[in-house]
C-alpha angles and dihedrals in degrees: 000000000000122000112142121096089333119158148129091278096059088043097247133097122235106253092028109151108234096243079065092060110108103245087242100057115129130193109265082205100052105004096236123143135254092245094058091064124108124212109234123193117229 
């Protein structure tokens, strides 16, 4: 889920699940690709 710094102007809504995420998204803070996360269980 992202929580993190979400928000219309990065495209993404706060609370959206990460299947949601468009394949092309990339971190507005680092500019890495979806592709390049990891999932990590908490």
């Amino acid at each position: 889920m992202m929580k993190k710094r979400a928000g219309p102007e990065e495209g993404i809504e706060p609370g959206t699940a990460w299947d949601d995420v468009p394949e092309d998204w990339v971190c507005p803070d680092c500019g890495v690709g979806k592709e390049d996360f990891e999932m990590v269980e908490i």
